[in-house]
N, C-alpha and C positions, 0 to 999 in steps of 0.2 A: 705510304705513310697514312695512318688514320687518322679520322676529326682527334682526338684526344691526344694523340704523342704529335700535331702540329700544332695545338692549343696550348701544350706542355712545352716545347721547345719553342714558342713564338713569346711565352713570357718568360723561360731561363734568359732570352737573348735580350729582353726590355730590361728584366732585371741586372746582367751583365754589362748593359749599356751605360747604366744609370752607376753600378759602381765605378765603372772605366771614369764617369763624369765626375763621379764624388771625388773620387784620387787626384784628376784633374784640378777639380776645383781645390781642393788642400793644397797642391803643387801655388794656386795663383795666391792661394792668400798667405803664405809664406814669406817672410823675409827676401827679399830679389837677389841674386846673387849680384848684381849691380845696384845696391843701396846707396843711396845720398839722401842726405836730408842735411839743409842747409834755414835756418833762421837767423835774424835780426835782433837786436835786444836794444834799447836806449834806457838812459835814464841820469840819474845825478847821482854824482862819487866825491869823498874828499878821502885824501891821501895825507899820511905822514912822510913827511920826505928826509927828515933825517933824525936820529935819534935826540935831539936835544931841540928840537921844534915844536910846532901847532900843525894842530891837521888844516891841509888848506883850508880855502874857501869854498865853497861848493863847485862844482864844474859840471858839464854835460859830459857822459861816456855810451859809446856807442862800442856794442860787442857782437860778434861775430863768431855763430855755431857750427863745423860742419865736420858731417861723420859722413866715411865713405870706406866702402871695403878694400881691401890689401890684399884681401889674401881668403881661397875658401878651401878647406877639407870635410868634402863631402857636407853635412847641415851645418857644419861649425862656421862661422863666417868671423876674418880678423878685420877688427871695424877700427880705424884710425876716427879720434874725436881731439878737436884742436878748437881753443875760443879764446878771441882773439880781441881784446878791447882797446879802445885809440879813445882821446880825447879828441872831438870831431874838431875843435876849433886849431888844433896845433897840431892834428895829427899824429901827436906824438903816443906808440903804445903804453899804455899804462897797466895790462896785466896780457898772461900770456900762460895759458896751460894745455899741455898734450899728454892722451892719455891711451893704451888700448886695451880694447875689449874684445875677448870671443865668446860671440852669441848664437846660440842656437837656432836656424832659422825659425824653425817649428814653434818653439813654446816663447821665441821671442827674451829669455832668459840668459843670464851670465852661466857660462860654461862651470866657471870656478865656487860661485858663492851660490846659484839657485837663485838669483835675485833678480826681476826685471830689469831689462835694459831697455826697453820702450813698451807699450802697451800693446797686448796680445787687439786680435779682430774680437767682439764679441765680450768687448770690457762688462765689467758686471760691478754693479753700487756695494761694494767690495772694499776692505784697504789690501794695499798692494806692496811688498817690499821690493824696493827699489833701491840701486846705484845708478843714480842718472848723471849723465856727463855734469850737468849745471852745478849740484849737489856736491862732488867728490867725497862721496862716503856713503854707507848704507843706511836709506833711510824710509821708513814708512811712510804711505802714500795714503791719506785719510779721507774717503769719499765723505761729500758736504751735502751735495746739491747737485738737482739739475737745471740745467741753465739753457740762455739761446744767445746765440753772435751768428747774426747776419742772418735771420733765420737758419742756421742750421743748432741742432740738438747737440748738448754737449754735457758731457758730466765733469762739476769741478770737483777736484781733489786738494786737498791741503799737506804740508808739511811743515814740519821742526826739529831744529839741530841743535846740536850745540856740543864746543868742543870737539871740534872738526880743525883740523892740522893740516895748516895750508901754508907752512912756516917755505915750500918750493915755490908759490905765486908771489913771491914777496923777496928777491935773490939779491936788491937792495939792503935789506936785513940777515944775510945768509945765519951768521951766528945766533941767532934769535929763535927760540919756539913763538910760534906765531898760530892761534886758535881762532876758529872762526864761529860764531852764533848765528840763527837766522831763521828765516822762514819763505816758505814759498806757495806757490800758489799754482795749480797748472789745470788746464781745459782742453779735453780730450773727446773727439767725437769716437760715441763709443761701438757703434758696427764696426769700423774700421780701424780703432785703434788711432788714429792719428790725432795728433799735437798738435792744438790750432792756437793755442795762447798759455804762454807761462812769465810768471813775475818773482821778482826774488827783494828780503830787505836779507841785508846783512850786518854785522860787527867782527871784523880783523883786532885781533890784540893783541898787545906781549904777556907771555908767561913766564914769572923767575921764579925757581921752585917751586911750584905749584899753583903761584898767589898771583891774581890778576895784575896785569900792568896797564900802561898807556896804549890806547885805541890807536889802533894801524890804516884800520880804513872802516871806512862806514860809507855803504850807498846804496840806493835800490834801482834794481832793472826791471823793464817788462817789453815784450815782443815790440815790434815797432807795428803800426795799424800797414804800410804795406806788405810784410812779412806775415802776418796776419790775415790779411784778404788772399794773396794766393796758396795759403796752409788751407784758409776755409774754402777755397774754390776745387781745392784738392782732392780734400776729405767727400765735397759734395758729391765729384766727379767718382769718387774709388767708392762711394755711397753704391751709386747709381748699378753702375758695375757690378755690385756685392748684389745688389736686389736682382739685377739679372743672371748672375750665376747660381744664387740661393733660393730662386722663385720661379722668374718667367721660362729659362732656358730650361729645368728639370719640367716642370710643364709642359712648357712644348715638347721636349724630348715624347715623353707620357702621351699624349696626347696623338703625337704621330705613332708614335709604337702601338696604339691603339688600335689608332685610325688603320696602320698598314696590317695589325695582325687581324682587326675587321675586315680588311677588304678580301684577306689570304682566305678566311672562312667562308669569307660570300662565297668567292669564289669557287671554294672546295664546294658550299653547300650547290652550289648554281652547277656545277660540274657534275657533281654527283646526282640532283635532279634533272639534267639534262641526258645522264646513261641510265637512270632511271626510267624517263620517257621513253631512250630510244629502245631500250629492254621490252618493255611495256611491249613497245607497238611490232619489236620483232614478234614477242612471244603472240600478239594478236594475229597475227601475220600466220605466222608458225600454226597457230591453233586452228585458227579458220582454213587452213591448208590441209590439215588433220583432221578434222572435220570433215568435209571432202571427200578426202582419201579413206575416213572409217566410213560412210556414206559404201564409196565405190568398194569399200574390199570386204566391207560386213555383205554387202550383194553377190562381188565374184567368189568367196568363200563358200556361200552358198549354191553357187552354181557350180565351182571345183569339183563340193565334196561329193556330190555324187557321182558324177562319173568315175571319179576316184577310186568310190567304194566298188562301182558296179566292175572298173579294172579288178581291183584285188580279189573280189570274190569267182569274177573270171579264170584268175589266175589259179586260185586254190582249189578251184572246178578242175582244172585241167592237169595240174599235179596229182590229185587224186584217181583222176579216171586213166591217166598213163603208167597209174603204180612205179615201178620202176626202172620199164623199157625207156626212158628217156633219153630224147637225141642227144648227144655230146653237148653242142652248141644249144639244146634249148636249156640242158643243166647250168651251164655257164650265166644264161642270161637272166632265166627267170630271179634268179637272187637279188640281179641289179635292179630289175625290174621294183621287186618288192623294198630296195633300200631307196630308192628315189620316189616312191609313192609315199615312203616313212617320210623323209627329208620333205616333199610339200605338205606332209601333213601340220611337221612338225613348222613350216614356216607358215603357214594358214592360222595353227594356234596359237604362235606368236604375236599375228596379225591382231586375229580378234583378243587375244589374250590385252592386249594393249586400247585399245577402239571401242570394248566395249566396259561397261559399268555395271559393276555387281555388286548388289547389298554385302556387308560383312558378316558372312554367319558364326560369329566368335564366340569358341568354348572356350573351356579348359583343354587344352593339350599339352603333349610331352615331345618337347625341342628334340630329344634325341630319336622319336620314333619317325619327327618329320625327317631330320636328317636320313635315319636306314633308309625309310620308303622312298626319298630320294635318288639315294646311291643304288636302291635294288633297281628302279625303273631306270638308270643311265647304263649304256653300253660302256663301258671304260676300257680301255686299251690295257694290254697287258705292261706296256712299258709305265703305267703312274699308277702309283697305290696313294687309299684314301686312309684318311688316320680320323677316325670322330672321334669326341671328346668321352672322357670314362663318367666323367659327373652328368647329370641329367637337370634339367630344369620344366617346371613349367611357366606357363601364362596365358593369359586369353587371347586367343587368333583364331582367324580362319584358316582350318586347317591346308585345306585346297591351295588357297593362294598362299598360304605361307611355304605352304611345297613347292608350286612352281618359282617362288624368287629364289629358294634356296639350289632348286634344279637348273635355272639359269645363270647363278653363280658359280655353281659347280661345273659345266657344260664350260664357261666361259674359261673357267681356269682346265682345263684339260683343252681347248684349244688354244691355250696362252702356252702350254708345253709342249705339245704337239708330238714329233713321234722322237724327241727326246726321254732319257729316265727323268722322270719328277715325283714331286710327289706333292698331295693337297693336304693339307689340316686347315681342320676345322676346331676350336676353340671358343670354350662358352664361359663365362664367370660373372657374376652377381655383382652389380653397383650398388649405386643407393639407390632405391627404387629401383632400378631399371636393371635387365637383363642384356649382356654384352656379348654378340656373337661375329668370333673373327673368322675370315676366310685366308687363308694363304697358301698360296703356289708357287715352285718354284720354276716359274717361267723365267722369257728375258727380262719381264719386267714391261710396263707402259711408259710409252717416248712422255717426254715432260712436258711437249706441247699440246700433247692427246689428253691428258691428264683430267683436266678442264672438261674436255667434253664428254667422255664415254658414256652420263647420263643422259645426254639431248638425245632426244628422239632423232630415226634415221640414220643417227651417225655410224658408222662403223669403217673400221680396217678391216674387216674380211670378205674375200671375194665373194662369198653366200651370204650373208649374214642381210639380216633385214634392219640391222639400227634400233629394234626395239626390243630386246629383252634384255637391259639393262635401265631402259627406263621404263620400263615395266616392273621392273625390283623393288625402284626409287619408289613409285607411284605405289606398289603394295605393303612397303615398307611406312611411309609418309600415311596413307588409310590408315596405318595401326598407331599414327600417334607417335612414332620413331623415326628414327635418323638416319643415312647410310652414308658412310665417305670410303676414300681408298688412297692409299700411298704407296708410292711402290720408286724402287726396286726396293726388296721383294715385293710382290703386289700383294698385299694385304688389303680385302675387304673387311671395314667394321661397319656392324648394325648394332643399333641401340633400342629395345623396345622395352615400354614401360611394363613392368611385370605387374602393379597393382590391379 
């Protein structure tokens, strides 16, 4: 895997992290599938107690809010809300209403009407349409002001009613329409939605055909201060929370993703300059060894070739002067004689062909004529025919060296098919810029392991072979400013030289 598709896939997986956390985080700030919320209300009430009386006298009433789920289908939650008021000195209840509700956990809204049933996270200086348990009926929620209780941040909202039908809170008067007027007040910390303080006044009346009657009830509630201290210690607490699922933890997440797809690079980078070094000091190794070795074989080349020659010219003295009386067995030999002085010859110029450093004497030449003058100078066995290409190109080369890499190509693939039928083509075609020359043989093909190296110097599979006429190619190919690779099966050599 390269620097780029691990830079690439180390931030799809920061990124995938961080949605996996945002869905998370929606999950928490959701309605709980175990909801309660439970508040306090006190304050003073006077009651009508029978139709032909006076409203009491004032009294203390203490009420009692609490919603809790029933029941959940999938985001729908069935929220039971019951409020519960007692006259604290006689304990005796004086109102009593149960109502349900299915709410959506998500948008925190009535299933049926679209109308808040509590206050979404992330309240906004907004009015808000509301059914709220206190209220019993749909009513607008009118942002005021913001505010502070107990130091924490709150946004009050206001409302007003009127003609509201509360003729079931009142079962004393069953026969009776019974309408209620009022107003309220409620304090809401507004990151997290929660309900830290709500107040209510109201007016209970009769209605007979349409025309107001005698007052039923009249009294005002508001949170009691300890119902109110643990709503605001609440709020502070699911504050806190919200700031670290909405800030520090995407941070840190960020941050470690960073840090760990930081270190992945170093590392790749440290890794990579590390087989860079150790390349380096092979290749230093390798060179100064080559070195050496062109030292000692540019010397025994020199000392080979002439005895060599002084053999072959012995030879041709002696075929000469014996005409055609020749012994059975010198007929026989001399031939081998003459193909094993070729064979050193030809590994000598392979030697220095590679060891030694020649200026480029680059013309204008014609690809396809280097190609013929190649195939005329190779001995090719009758079992593989060569196929050149019918188009012709030129470009600037040295003609010399651009023959022997092409003659070592060609050489290599007839020993890659050996004394099977094969056959070599050779193919040429015009890029941009550049001129595109393929080799291919149908040998067995180069093992996947060897693949890698066929270019390094030395290396070779075959039992003769000196290891350097194919990085002799490389090297004549690379002088001209061009490229050379190979894939195989089929083994396919491609060269790329610039034609400008």
């Amino acid at each position: 895997m390269n620097f780029k598709t691990k830079l690439v896939v180390g931030i799809l997986a920061i990124v995938s992290i961080m949605v996996i956390y945002g869905m998370f985080v929606n999950e928490m700030k959701k309605l709980p599938i175990n909801y309660e919320f439970i508040s306090e209300q006190e304050g003073k009430d006077r009651l009508l107690n029978n139709l032909v009386g006076n409203l009491s006298e004032p009294f203390g009433i203490r009420e009692t809010l609490q919603e809790n789920v029933i029941n959940a289908t999938g985001d729908i939650l069935k929220i039971n809300s019951t409020i519960l008021g007692k006259d604290p000195m006689t304990n005796k209840i004086v109102f009593y209403n149960a109502h349900t509700f299915f709410v959506d956990r998500t948008t925190r809204k009535l299933q049926s009407t679209n109308e808040y049933f509590t206050f979404p996270p992330n309240v906004q200086k907004n009015d808000y349409d509301f059914f709220h348990p206190m209220i019993f009926s749909e009513t607008p929620f009118v942002f005021e002001r913001v505010d502070n209780i107990d130091g924490l941040q709150v946004y009050d909202f206001s409302c007003k009613y009127s003609g509201v039908d509360v003729s079931s809170s009142h079962p004393q008067f069953s026969s009776k329409e019974i309408l209620s007027d009022g107003s309220c007040k409620i304090s809401v910390e507004p990151v997290t939605g929660i309900t830290v303080s709500f107040s209510k006044q109201w007016d209970d009346y009769f209605v007979n055909n349409g025309v107001r009657g005698d007052d039923v009830e009249i009294g005002e509630k508001h949170t009691t201060d300890y119902s109110k201290n643990i709503l605001v210690d609440t709020a502070k607490s699911t504050k806190t929370l919200y700031y670290f699922l909405d800030l520090v933890f995407p941070s840190l997440i960020s941050v470690v993703g960073i840090a760990i797809l930081f270190v992945i690079l170093l590392f790749d980078k440290t890794k990579n300059q590390a087989k860079i070094i150790i390349n380096t000091q092979k290749e230093m190794i390798k060179k100064e060894k080559l070195s050496v070795i062109g030292e000692l074989t540019a010397k025994l080349s020199h000392d080979l070739r002439n005895p060599l020659s002084v053999i072959r010219l012995t030879i041709q003295a002696i075929e000469l002067r014996i005409n055609n009386k020749l012994d059975p067995k010198l007929e026989e030999y001399l031939p081998i004689i003459n193909e094993e002085i070729s064979r050193i010859n030809h590994q000598i110029n392979q030697v220095l062909g590679f060891v030694k450093t020649r200026p480029l004497n680059k013309k204008l030449i014609s690809v396809s004529n280097i190609l013929e003058d190649s195939v005329r100078n190779l001995s090719i066995p009758k079992n593989i025919s060569i196929k050149l290409p019918e188009n012709d190109f030129t470009l600037m080369a040295d003609r010399i060296q651009m023959s022997v890499a092409f003659t070592n190509i060609l050489l290599n693939a007839i020993d890659e098919i050996g004394e099977n039928e094969g056959r070599i083509i050779v193919r040429t075609k015009s890029g941009k810029n550049n001129l595109i020359i393929e080799f291919e043989d149908s040998g067995d093909g180069i093992q996947k392991e060897n693949i890698g190296k066929i270019f390094e110097p030395l290396f070779t599979t075959k039992q003769t072979g000196t290891g350097l006429g194919l990085s002799s190619v490389r090297s004549i190919i690379e002088s001209h400013g061009g490229t050379i690779s190979v894939k195989s099966p089929p083994t396919v050599f491609t060269i790329i030289l610039p034609q400008n």
